[in-house]
N, C-alpha and C positions, 0 to 999 in steps of 0.2 A: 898433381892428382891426389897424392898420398893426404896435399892439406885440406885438397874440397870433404874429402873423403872422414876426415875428420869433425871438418864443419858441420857435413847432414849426418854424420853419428851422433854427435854433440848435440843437433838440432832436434833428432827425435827423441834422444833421453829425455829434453827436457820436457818435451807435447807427452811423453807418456808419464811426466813426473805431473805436470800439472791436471790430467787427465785421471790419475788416479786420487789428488789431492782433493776431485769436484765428487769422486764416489760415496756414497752413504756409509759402504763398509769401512772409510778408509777412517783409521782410529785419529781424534782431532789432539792435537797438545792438550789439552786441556779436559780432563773429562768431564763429564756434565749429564748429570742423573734427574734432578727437575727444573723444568719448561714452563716458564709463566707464559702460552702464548696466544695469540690472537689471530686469528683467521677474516677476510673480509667477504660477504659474501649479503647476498640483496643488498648493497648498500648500505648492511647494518655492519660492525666490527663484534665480531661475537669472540667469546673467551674461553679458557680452557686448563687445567692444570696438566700437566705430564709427570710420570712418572716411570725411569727407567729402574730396572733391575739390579742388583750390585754385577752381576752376571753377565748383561750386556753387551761388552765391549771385548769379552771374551768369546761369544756365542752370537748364534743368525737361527733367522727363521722365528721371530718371538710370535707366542699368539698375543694378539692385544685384546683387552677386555675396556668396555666404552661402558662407565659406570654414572649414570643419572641420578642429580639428585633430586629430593622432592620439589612440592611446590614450596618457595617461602626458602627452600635451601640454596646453599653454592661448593664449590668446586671443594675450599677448603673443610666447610662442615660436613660435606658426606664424606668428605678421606676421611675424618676425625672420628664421627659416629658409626661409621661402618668397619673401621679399620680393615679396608680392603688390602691398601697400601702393602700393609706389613706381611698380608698374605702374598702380595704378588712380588716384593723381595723374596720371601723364601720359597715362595716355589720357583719365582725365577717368569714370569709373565709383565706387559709391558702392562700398564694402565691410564686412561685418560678420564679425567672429569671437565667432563663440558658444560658447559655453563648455558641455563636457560638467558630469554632478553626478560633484561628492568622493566619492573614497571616505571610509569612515569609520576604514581602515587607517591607518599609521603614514605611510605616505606622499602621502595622501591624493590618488592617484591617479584622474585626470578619464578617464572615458569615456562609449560612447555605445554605446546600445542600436539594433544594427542587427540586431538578429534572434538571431542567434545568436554574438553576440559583439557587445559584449565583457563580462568581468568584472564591477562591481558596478552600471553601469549595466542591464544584462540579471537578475541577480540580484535586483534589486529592481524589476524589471519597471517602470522609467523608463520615463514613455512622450514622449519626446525629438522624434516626429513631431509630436505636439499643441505643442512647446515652441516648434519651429521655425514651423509655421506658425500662432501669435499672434504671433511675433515678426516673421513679415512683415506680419501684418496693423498690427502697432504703430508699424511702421519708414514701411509706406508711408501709412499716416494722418497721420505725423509732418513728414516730409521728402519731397520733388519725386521723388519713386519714381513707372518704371512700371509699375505692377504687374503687365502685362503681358511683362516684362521681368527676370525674378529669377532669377536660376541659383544651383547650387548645386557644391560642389568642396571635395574636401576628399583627407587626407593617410591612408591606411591605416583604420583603426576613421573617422576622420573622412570614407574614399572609402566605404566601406562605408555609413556613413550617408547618404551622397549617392544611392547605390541604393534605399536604404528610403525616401526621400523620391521618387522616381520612380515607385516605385509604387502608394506611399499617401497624395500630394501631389501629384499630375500633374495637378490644375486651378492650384496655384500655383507650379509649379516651370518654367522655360521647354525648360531644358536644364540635362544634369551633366556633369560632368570629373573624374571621379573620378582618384586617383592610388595603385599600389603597395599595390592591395589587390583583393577578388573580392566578390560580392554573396553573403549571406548570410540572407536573410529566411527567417523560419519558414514563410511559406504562400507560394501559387502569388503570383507579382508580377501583379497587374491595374490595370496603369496604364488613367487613362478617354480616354488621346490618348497617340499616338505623341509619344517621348521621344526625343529626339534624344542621341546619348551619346559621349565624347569620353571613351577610358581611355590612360591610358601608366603603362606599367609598366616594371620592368627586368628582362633575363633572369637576372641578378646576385640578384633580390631573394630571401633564404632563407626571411627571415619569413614572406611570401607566396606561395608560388613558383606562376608563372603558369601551370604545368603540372597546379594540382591538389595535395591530397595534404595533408601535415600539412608546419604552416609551425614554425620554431624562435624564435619571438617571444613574448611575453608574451599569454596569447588562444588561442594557436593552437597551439601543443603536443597540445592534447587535440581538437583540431577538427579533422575532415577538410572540406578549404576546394573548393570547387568549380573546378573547371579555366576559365580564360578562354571557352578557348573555350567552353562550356557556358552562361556565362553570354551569351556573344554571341547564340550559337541564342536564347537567351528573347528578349530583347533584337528581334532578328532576327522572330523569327515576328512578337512585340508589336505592333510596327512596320511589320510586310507589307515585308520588302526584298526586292525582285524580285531584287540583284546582290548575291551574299553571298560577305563574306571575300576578297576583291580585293585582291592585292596590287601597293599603287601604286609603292613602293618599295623595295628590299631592299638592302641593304649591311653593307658594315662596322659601321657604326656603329648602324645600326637598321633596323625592318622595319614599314613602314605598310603597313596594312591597311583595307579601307572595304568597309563594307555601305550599298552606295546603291538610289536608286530606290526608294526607302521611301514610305510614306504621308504628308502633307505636308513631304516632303522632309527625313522626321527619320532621317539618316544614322546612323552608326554607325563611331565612328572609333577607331583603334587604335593607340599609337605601342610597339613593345618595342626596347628600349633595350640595348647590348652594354654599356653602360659602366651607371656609376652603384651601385645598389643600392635598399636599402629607404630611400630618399630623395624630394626633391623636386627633381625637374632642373632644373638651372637656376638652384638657390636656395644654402642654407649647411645644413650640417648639422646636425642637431635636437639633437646633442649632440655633446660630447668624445667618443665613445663611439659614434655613430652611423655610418650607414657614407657613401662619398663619392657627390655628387651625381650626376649626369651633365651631360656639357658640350657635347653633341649636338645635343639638343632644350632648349628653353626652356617649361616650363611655361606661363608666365604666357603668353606671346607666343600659343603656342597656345591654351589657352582662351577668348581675349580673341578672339582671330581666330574663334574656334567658336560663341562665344555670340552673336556682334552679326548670326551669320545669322540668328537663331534670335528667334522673341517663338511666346507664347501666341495663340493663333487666338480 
C-alpha cells in the first residue's frame, strides 16, 4: 500500500508540474522581451511586433497599449518615429505594433481599413476590426494582460483606426489616443459604453487638416475628411458630456480643450498644436521626407498619463 501510495503521489506532482509549466504566469528558462509574431485570421496571416517591459516577468496585470501605424508605415517604423517603445519600458506597460495588409502594388504599401480610408485595405474590404480584436484576445490568453486594461493609439490611417475600433470594439478597447488624423467610419459610430478619447493634432497638419475639408496626403486627395470638431459632438453626445469643448489652455504653443462630466467619467480630450505638422509630437520623423514633429506636447507622456485613468467597467 505504502508503494501505490507513492506511485499516485509521485503521479500528481508531476500533472501539477506540467500543469503549471502550460500557465502564462509560469516564468520560461529563457526570457524573451520581443515577439516577431503572426496571427492567422480570414485567411490572411497578418503580423505584428511585441514588445514586453524590462519589468514583466516580475509583475502581472500589464495594461497593453495597441499602437497603429500610418498609412505607407509598419510595425518597425512607428516604434522608431514615435518612440513609444521606450516609454513603455520605463513606465513599465506592454505594447504591440500591428501591422496593416500589403498592398499588392509595387510598393507594397500597408494600410488599414477605417472606413472610408484608406487605399487597398478598404478596397478589399479587410476587415482589420476582427484582426485587432483576436489579437487581443491572443495577446491576453498569452501574457499577464489586463484585459480590462487595453488601449488603442495610433498615427493618421493608424488614428483613424483607433476610431473604428471605439466604436465597433468598445467592450475591448478601454480608451483611444488617436494622433493627426479625423474619424471616418462608413455608419453611425455605436460604441456599447462611453469611450473616453485623447486626440492631438497639429494646426500645421495639410494631410489632415483639423478644419475639415480634403487633405493633400496619399487617402485624402479624393476624401472629404470631417472637421474635428464634428467628430467631437459624436464623441460628445456618445458620451453624455454635460461640459463641452472647454478650453483649459490656449497659447502660443497649443490649445487644450476638454469635454468633461461625461458618463463614467470618459472625458474627451484635445491637444492642437502651432508647431509640428502631420507627425508624431514628441517622436522623429516617419521619413526623410516627412514633416517636423512638435516639441510642445509629448505624445507618449500624454497618453500614458490618459490611459492609466481609464480600465473597462
Amino acid at each position: 500500500m505504502k508503494k501505490i501510495s507513492r506511485l499516485v503521489l509521485a503521479s500528481l506532482t508531476l500533472s501539477v508540474f506540467f500543469l503549471g509549466a502550460c500557465s502564462k504566469d509560469t516564468e520560461p528558462e529563457e526570457k524573451e522581451y520581443r515577439v516577431n509574431g503572426t496571427l492567422q485570421v480570414d485567411g490572411r496571416e497578418r503580423t505584428y511586433l511585441l514588445n514586453l517591459p524590462p519589468t514583466y516577468y516580475d509583475g502581472a496585470g500589464f495594461s497593453l497599449v495597441i499602437a497603429m501605424h500610418g498609412g505607407g508605415g509598419e510595425a518597425i517604423q512607428f516604434e522608431s518615429s514615435s518612440k513609444l517603445t521606450e516609454k513603455a519600458n520605463a513606465a513599465g506597460f506592454i505594447v504591440v505594433y500591428p501591422e496593416g495588409v500589403k498592398s499588392t502594388g509595387l510598393l507594397k504599401v500597408r494600410t488599414w481599413n477605417a472606413g472610408q480610408c484608406c487605399d487597398y485595405a478598404v478596397n478589399n474590404n479587410i476587415d482589420d476590426v476582427n484582426f485587432i480584436s483576436k489579437l487581443i484576445d491572443e495577446l491576453t490568453a498569452k501574457y499577464k494582460i489586463n484585459p480590462r486594461k487595453v488601449f488603442a493609439t495610433g498615427h493618421s490611417n493608424g488614428g483613424m483606426m483607433s476610431y473604428r475600433l471605439a466604436c465597433e470594439l468598445s467592450g475591448k478597447i478601454a480608451a483611444i489616443a488617436p494622433n493627426a488624423c479625423t474619424m471616418v467610419v462608413t455608419r453611425p459610430c455605436q460604441s456599447s459604453r462611453p469611450v473616453p478619447v485623447l486626440h492631438m493634432h497639429s494646426e500645421r497638419d495639410k494631410n489632415i487638416p483639423y478644419q475639415g475639408g480634403y487633405g493633400d496626403g496619399p487617402g485624402t486627395t479624393n476624401l472629404v475628411l470631417p472637421s474635428l470638431d464634428s467628430v467631437f459632438n459624436v464623441w460628445s453626445t456618445l458620451n453624455s458630456c454635460g461640459k463641452k469643448g472647454e478650453i483649459i489652455t490656449s497659447n502660443s504653443d497649443y490649445t487644450f480643450k476638454r469635454w468633461s462630466a461625461c458618463n463614467n467619467t470618459a472625458n474627451i480630450e484635445y491637444y492642437l498644436t502651432s508647431d509640428g505638422g502631420h507627425s508624431w509630437p514628441g517622436g522623429l520623423p516617419g521619413s526623410a521626407m516627412a514633416d517636423p514633429t512638435s516639441t510642445v506636447i509629448s505624445a507618449n507622456d500624454l497618453l500614458w498619463e490618459f490611459f492609466q485613468r481609464y480600465q473597462i467597467p
